[in-house]
Backbone as CSV, one residue per row, in Angstrom:
resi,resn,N_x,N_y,N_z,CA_x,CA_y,CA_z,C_x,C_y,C_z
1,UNK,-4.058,-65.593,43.533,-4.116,-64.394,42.682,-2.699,-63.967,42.346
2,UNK,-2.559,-63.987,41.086,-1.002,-63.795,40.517,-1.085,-61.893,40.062
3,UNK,-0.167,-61.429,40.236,-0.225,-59.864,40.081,1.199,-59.722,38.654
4,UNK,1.439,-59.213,37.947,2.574,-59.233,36.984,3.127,-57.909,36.640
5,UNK,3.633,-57.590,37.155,4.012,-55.894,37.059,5.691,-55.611,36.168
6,UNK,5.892,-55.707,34.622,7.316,-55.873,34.022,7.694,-57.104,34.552
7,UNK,8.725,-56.850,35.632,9.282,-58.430,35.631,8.838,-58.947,37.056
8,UNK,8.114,-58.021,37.603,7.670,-58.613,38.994,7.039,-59.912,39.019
9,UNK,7.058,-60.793,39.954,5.994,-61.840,39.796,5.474,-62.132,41.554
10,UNK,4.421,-61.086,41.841,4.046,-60.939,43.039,2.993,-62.290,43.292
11,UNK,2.710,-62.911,44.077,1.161,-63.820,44.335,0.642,-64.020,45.651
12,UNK,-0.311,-63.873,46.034,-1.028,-64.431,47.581,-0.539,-65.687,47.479
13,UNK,-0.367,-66.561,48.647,-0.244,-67.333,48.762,-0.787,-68.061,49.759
14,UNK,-1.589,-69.453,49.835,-2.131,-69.925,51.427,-1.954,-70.129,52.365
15,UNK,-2.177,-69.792,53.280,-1.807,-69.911,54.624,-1.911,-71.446,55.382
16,UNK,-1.103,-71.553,56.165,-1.229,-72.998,56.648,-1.546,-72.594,57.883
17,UNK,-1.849,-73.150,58.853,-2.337,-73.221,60.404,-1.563,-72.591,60.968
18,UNK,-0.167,-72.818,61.031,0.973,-72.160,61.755,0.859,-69.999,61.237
19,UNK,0.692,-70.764,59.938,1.143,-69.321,59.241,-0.062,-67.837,59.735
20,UNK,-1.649,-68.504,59.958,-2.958,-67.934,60.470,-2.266,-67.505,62.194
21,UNK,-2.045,-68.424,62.268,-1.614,-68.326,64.293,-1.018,-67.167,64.536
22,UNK,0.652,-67.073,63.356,1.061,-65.847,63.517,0.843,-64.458,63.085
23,UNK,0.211,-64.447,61.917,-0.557,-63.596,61.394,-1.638,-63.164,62.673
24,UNK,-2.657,-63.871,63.058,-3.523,-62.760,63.861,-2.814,-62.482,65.037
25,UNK,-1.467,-63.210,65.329,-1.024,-62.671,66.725,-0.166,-61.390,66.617
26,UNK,0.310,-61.526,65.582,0.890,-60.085,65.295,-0.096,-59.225,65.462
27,UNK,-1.143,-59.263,64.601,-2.092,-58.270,64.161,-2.991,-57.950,66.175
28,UNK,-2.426,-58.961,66.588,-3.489,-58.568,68.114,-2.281,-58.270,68.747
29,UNK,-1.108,-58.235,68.430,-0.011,-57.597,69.691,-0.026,-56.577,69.186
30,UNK,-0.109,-55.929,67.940,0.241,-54.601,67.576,-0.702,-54.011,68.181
31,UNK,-2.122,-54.299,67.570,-3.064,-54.030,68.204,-3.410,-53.485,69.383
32,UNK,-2.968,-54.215,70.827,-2.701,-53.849,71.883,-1.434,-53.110,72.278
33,UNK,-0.627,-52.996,71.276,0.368,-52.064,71.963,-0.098,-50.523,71.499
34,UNK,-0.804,-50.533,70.461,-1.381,-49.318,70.437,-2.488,-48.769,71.045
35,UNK,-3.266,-49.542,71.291,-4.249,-49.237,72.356,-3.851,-48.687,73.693
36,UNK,-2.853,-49.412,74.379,-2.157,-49.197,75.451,-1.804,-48.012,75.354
37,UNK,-1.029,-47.171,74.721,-0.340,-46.364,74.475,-0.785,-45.332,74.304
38,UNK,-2.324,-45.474,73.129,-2.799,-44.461,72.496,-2.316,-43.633,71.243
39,UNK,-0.966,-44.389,70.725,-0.608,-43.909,69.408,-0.832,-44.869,68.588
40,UNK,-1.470,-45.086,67.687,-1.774,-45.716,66.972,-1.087,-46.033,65.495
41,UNK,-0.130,-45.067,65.314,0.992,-45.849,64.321,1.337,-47.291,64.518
42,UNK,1.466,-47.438,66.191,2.373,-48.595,66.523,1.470,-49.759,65.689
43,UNK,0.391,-49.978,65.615,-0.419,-50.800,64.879,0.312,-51.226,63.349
44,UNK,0.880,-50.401,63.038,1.674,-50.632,61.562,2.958,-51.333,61.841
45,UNK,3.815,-51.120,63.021,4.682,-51.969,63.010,4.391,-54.187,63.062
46,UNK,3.133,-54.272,62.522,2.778,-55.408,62.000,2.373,-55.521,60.098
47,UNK,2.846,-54.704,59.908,2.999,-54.846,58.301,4.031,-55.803,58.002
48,UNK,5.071,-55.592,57.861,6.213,-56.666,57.409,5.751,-57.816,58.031
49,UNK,5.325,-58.221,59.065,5.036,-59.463,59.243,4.003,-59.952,57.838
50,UNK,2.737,-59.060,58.492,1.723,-59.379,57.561,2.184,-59.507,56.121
51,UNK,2.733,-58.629,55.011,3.118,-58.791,54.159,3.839,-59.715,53.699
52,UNK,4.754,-60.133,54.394,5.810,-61.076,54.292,5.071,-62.959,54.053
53,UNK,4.033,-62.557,55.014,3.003,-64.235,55.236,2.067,-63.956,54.420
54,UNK,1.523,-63.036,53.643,0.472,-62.984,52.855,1.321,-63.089,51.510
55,UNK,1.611,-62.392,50.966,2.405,-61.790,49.489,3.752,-62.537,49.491
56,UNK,4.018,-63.196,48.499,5.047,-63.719,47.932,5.511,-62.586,46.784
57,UNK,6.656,-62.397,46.444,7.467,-61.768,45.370,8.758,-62.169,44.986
58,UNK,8.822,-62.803,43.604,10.521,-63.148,43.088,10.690,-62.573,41.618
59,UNK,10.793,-61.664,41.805,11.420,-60.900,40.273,11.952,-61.832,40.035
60,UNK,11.951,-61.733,38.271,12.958,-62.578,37.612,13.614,-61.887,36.883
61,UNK,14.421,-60.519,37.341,15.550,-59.792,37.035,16.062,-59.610,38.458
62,UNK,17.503,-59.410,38.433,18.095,-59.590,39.442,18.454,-58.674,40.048
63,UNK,18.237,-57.286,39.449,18.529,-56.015,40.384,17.231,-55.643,40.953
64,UNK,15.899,-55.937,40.407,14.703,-56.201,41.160,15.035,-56.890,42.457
65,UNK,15.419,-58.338,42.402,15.417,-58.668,43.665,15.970,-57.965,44.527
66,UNK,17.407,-57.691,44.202,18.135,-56.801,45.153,17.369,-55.757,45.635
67,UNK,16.550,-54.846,45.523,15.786,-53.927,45.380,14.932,-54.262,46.623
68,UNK,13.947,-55.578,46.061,13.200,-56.136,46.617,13.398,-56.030,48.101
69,UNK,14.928,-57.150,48.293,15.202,-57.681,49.454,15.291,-56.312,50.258
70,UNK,16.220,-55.077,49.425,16.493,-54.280,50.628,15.691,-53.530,51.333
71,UNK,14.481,-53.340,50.517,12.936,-52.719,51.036,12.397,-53.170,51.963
72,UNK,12.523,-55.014,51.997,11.628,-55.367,52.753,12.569,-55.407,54.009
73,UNK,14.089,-55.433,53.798,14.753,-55.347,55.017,14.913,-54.390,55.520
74,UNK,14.615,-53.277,55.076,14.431,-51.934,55.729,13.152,-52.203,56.235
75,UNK,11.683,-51.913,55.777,11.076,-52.090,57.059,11.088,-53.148,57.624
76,UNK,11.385,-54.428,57.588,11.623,-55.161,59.137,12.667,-54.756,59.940
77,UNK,13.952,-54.132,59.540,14.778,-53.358,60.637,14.222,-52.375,61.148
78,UNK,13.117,-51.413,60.517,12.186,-50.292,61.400,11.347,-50.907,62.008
79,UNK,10.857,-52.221,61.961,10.239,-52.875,62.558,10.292,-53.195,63.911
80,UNK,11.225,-53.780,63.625,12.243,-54.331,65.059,12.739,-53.301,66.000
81,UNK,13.285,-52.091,65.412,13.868,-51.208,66.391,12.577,-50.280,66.955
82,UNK,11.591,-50.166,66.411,10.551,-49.686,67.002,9.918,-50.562,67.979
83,UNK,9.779,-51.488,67.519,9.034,-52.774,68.582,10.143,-52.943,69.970
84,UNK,11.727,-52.713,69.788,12.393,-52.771,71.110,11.861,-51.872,71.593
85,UNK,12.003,-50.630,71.105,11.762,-49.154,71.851,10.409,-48.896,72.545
86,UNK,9.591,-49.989,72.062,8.290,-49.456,72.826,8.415,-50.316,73.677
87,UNK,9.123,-52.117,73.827,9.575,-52.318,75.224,10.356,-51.450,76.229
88,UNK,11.039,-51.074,75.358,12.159,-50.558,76.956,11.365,-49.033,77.202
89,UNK,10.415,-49.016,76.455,9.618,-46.815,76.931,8.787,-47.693,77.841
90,UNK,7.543,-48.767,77.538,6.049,-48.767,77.795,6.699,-50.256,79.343
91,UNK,7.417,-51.302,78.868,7.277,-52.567,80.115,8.515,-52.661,80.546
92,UNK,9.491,-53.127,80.035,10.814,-53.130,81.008,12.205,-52.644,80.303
93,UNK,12.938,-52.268,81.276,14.239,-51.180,81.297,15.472,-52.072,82.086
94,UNK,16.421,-51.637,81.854,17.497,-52.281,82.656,18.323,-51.389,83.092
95,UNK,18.763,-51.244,84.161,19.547,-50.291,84.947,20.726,-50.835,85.707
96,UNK,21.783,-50.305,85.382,22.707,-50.834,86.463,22.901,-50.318,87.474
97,UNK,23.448,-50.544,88.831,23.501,-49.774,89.663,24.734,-49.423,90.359
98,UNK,25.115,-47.888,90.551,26.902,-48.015,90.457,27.034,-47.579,92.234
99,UNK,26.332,-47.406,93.018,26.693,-46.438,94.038,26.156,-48.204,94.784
100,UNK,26.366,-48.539,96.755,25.949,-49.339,97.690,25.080,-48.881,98.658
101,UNK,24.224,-47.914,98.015,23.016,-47.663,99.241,22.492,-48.650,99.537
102,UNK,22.010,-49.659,98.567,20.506,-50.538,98.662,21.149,-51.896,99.056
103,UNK,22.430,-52.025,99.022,23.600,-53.263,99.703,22.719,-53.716,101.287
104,UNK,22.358,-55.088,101.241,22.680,-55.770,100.508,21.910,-56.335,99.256
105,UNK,20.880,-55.595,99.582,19.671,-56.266,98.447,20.281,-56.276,97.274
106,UNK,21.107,-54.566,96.843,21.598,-54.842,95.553,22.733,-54.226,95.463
107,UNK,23.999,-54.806,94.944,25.110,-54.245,95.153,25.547,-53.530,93.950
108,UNK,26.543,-52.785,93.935,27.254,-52.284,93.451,27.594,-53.002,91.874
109,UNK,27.527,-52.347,90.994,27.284,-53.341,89.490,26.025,-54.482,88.768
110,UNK,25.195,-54.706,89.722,24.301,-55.314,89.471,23.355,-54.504,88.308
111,UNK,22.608,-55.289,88.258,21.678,-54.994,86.864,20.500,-55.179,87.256
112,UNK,19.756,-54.656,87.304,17.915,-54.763,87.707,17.154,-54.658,86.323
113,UNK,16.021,-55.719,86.739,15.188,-55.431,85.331,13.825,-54.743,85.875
114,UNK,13.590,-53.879,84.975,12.235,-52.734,85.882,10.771,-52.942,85.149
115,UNK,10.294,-53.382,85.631,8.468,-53.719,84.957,7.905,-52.868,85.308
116,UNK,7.952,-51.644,84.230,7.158,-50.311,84.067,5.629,-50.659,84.379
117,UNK,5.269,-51.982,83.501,3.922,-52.303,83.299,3.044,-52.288,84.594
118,UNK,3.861,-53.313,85.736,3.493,-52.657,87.135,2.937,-51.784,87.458
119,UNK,3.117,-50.494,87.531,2.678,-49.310,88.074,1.959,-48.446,86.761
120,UNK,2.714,-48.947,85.982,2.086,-48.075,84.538,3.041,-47.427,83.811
121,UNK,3.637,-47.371,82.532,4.647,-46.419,81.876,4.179,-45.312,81.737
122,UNK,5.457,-44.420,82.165,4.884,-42.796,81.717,4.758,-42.524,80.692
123,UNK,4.311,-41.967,80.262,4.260,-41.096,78.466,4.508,-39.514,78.585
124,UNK,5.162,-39.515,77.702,5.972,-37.794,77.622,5.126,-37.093,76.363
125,UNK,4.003,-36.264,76.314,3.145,-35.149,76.057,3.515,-34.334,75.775
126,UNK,2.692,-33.390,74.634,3.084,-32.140,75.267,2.755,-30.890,75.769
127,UNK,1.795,-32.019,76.553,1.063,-31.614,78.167,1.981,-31.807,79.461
128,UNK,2.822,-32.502,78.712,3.301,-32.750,80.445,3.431,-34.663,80.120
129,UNK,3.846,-34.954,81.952,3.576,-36.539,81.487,2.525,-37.283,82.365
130,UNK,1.996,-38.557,81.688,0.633,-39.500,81.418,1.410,-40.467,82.033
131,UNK,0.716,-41.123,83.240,1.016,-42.514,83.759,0.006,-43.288,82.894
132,UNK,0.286,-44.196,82.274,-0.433,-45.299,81.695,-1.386,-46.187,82.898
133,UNK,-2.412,-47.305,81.850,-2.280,-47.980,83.001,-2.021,-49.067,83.265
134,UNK,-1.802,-49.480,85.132,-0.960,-50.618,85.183,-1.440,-51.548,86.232
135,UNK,-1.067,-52.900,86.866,-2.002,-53.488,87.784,-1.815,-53.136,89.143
136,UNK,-0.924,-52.036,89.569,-1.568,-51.884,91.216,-0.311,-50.538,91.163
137,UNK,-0.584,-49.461,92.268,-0.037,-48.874,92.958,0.951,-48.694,93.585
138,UNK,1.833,-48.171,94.077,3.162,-47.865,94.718,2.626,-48.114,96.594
139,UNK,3.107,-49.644,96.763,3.271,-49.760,97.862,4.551,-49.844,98.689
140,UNK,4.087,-49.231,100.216,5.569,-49.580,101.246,5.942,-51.154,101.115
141,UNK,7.208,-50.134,101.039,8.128,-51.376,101.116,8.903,-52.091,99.113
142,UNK,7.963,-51.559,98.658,8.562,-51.655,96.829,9.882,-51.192,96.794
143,UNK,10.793,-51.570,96.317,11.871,-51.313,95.453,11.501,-50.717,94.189
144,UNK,11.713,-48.962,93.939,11.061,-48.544,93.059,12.058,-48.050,92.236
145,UNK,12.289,-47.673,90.982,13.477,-46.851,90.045,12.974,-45.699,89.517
146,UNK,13.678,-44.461,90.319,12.512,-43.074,89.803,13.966,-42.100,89.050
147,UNK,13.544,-40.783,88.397,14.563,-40.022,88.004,14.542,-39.183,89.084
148,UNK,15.628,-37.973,89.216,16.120,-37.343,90.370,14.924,-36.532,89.973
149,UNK,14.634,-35.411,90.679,13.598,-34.118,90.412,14.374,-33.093,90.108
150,UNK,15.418,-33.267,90.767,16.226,-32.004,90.369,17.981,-32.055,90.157
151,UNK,18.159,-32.189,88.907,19.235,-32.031,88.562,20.331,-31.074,87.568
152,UNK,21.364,-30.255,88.111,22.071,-29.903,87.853,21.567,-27.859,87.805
153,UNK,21.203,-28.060,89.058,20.056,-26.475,88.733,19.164,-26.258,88.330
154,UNK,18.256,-27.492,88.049,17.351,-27.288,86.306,16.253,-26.332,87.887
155,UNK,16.019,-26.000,89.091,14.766,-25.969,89.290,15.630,-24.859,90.685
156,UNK,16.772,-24.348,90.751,17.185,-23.530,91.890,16.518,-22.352,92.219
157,UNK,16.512,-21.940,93.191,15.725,-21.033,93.414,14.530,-20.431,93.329
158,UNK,13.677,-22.043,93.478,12.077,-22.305,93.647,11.918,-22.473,94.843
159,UNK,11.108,-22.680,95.017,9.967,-23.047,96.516,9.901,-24.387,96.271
160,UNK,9.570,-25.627,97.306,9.665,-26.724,97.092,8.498,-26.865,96.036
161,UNK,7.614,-26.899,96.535,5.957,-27.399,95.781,6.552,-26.913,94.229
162,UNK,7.019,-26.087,93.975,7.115,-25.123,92.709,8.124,-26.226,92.094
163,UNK,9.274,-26.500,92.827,9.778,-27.399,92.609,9.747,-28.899,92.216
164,UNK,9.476,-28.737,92.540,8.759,-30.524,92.300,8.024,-30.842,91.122
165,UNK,6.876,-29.554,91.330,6.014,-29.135,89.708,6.838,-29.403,88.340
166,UNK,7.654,-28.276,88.687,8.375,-27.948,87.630,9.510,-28.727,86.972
167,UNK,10.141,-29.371,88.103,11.108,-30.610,87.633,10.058,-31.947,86.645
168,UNK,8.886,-32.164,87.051,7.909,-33.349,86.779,7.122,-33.309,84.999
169,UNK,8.827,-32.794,84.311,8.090,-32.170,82.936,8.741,-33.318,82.059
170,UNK,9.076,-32.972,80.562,9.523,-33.813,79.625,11.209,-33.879,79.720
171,UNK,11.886,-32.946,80.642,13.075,-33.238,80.915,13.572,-34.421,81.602
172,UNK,12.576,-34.505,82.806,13.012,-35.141,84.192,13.463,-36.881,83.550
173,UNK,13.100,-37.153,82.068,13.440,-38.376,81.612,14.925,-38.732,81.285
174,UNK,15.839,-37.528,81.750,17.163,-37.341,81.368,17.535,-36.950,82.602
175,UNK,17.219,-37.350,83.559,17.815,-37.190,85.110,18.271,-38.388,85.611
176,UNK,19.116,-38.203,86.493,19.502,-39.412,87.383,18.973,-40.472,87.512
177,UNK,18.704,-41.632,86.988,17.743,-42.380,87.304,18.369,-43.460,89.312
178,UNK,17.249,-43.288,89.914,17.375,-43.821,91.348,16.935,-45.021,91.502
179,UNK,17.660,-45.802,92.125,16.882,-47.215,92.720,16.935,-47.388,94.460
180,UNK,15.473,-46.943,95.070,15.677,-47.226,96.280,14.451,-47.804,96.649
181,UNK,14.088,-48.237,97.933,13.079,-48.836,99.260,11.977,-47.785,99.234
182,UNK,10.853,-47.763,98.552,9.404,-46.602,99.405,9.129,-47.062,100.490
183,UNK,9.005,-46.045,101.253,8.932,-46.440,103.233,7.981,-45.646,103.497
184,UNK,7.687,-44.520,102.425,6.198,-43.825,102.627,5.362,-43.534,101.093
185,UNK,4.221,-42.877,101.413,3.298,-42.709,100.179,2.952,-41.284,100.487
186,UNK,2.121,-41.070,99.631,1.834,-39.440,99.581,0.390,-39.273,100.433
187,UNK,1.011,-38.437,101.462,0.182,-37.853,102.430,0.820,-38.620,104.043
188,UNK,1.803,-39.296,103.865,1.997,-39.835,104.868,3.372,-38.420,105.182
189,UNK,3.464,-38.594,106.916,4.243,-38.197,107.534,5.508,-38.842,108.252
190,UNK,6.595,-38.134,107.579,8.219,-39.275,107.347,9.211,-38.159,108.524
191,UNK,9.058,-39.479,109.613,10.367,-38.681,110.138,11.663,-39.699,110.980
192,UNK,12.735,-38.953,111.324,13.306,-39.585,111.920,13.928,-39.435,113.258
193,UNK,13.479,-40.256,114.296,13.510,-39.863,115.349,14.172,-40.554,116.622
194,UNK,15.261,-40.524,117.066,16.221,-41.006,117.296,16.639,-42.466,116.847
195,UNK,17.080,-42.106,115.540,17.948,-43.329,114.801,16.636,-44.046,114.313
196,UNK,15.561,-43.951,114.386,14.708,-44.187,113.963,13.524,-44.233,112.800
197,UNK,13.176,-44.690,111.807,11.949,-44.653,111.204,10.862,-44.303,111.551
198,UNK,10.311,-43.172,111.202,8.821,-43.145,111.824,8.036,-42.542,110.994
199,UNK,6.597,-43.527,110.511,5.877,-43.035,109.202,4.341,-43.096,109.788
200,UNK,3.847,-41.739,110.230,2.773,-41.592,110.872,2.541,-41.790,112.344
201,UNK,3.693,-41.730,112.820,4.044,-41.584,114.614,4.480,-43.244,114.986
202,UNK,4.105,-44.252,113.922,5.051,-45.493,113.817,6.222,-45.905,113.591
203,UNK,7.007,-46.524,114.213,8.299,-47.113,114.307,8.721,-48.147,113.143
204,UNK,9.300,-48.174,112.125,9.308,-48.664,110.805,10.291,-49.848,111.493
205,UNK,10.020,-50.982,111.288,10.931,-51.931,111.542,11.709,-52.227,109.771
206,UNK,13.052,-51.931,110.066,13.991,-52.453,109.110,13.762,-54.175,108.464
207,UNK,14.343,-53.674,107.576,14.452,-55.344,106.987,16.014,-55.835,107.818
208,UNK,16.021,-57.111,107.571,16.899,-57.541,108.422,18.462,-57.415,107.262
209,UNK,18.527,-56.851,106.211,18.849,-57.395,105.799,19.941,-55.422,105.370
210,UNK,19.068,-54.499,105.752,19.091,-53.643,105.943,20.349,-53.141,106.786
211,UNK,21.359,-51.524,105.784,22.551,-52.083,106.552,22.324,-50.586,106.938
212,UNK,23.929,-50.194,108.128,23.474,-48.551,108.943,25.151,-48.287,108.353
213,UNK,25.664,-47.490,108.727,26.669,-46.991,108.984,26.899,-46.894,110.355
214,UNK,28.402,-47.520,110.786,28.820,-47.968,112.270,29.961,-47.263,112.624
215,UNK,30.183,-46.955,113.615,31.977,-46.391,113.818,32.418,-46.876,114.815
216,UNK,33.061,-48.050,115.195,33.555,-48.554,116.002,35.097,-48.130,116.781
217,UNK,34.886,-48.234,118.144,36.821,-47.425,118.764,37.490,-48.552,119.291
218,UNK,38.571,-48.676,119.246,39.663,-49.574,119.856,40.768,-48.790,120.571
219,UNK,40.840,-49.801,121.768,41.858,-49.008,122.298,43.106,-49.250,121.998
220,UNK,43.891,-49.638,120.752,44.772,-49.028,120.244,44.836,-49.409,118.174
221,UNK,46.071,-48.883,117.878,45.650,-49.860,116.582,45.828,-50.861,116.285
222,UNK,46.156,-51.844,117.305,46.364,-52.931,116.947,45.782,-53.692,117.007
223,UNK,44.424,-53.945,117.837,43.303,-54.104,117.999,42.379,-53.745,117.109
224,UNK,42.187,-52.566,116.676,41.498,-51.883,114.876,42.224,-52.585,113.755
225,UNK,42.993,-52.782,113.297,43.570,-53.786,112.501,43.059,-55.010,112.813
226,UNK,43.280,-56.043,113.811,42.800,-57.360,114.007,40.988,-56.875,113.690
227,UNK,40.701,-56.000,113.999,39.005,-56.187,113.832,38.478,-55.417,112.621
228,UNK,39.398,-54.957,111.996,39.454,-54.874,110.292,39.623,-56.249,109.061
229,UNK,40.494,-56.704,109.870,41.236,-58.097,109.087,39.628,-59.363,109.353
230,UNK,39.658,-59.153,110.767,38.272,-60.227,110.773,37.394,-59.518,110.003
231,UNK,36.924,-58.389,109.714,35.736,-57.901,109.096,35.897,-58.304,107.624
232,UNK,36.904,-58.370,106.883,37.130,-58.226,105.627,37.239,-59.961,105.688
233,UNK,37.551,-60.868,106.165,37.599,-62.271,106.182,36.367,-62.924,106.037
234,UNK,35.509,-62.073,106.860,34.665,-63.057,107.427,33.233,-62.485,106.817
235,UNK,33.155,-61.192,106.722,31.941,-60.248,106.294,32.240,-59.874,104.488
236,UNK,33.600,-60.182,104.488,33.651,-59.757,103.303,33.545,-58.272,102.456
237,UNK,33.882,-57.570,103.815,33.404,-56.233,103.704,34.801,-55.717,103.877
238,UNK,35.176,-54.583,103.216,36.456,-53.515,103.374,36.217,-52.667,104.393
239,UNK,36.619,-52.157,105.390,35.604,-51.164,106.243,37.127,-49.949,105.782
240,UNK,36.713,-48.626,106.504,37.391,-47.779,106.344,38.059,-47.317,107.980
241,UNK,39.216,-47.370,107.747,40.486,-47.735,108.823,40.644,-46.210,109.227
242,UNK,40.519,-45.503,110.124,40.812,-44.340,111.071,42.410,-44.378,111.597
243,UNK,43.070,-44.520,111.472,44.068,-44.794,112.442,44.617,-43.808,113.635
244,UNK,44.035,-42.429,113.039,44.534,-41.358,114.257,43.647,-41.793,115.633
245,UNK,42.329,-41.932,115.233,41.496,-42.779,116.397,41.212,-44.012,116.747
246,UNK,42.139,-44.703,116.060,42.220,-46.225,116.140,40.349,-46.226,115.960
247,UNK,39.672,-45.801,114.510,38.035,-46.463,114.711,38.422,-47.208,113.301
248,UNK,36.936,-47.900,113.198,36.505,-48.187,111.804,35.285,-48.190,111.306
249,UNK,34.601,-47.539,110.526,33.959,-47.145,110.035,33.583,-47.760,108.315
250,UNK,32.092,-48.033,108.593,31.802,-49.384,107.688,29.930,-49.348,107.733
251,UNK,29.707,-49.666,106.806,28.038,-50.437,106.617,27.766,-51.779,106.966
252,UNK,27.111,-52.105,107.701,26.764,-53.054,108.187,25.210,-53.635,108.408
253,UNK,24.814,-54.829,108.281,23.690,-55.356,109.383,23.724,-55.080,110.781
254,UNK,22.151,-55.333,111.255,22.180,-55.043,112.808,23.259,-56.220,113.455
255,UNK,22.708,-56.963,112.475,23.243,-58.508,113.301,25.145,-58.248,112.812
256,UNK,25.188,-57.784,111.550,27.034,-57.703,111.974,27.648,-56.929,112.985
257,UNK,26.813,-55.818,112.786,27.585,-54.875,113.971,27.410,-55.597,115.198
258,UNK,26.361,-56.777,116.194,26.690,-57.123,116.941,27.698,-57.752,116.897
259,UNK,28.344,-58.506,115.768,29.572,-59.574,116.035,30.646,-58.596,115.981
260,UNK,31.020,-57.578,115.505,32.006,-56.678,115.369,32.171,-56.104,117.070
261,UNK,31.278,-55.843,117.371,31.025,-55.082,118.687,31.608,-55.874,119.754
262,UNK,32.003,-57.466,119.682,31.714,-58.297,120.630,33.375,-58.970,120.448
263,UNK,33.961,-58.225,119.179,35.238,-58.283,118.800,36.519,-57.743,120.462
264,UNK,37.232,-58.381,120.664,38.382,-57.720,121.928,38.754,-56.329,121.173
265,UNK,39.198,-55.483,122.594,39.900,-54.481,122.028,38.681,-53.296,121.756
């Protein structure tokens, strides 16, 4: 079917096997990303595909084409930047991480990739926010990436519960974002009890891999130096040098601090 509009010369054109494949897969990813979601615009960010594999167009004036081209490259650039954005809102995010809590699992500069889809992406309302859904639950022991609850005053001089409420709105998506270990779930009881883990009157065994903060004494500094110099050789670790108390003070494994411990001096 030829269409003739002045100098336009628009036409359908047939599809070959390849060309059907991508056509309904667009039309079923959009599909499902709007379903998922529940906004249903997203369904349109499969037009430019579709159009592009159905409809042929070559003006035969040349500021038409120009015209042409830049239309259709405008919506495939709205295309595209919408289709990232509903990856990095709805399945995965990338975070770097600048602080060594979670050392050694993850150090300092590393980059994590986060599969929202997991647990479910939130959606920001304006009710409040919607966990989507996703294939399983927040279990012990996950490495999870959450925002702070409370940052920069947004919630001072509440009551906790009130707190918590109230931080859990359309702001909290502009908070700190955290990457740490869940060691409990909701309704469980978290305490710590001499140097200890304890989640429901149980003794949480550490990962091995899992580091403490140590402060080691020497009886003089010359001895704290030699067991600084081995630490940084051998552990690869900088520790932090005391010298008025000849200590050193450092993060460690269970298992380093025994070899440190077992150091002369």
């Amino acid at each position: 079917m030829n269409i003739k509009f002045k100098s336009m010369n628009c036409y359908r054109r047939s599809l070959r096997h390849d060309d059907r494949i991508l056509l309904w897969g667009s039309v079923a990813v959009t599909a499902i990303m709007a379903c998922y979601t529940g906004v249903f615009w997203y369904a349109l960010l499969g037009v430019p595909i579709v159009v592009s594999l159905v409809w042929v167009c070559r003006p035969n004036v040349l500021w038409l084409r120009i015209i042409h081209g830049l239309i259709l490259g405008v919506f495939w650039l709205i295309s595209m930047v919408c289709s990232g954005q509903w990856l990095k809102y709805y399945l995965v995010e990338i975070y770097k991480v600048p602080t060594n809590s979670m050392e050694q699992t993850i150090i300092p500069g590393d980059r994590v990739l986060v599969c929202k889809w997991i647990y479910g992406a939130r959606q920001f309302t304006g009710e409040g926010i919607e966990r989507l859904w996703g294939l399983r639950a927040i279990e012990r022991g996950d490495i999870v990436v959450f925002n702070s609850p409370e940052e920069n005053g947004d919630t001072e001089g509440t009551t906790e519960s009130a707190s918590w409420e109230g931080a859990n709105t359309q702001n909290i998506r502009y908070h700190t974002p955290y990457v740490k270990r869940c060691v409990a779930l909701p309704g469980d009881v978290v305490e710590i009890r001499e140097q200890e883990l304890r989640v429901n009157g149980a003794v949480q065994e550490a990962p091995s891999t899992a580091m403490f903060r140590y402060r080691f004494s020497f009886s003089d500094s010359r001895s704290m130096t030699q067991a600084a110099e081995w630490v940084e050789r051998n552990l690869l670790i900088a520790p932090k040098r005391l010298p008025p108390e000849a200590m050193l003070e450092t993060f460690l494994t269970r298992q380093e601090a025994d070899s440190v411990s077992m150091l002369p001096g």
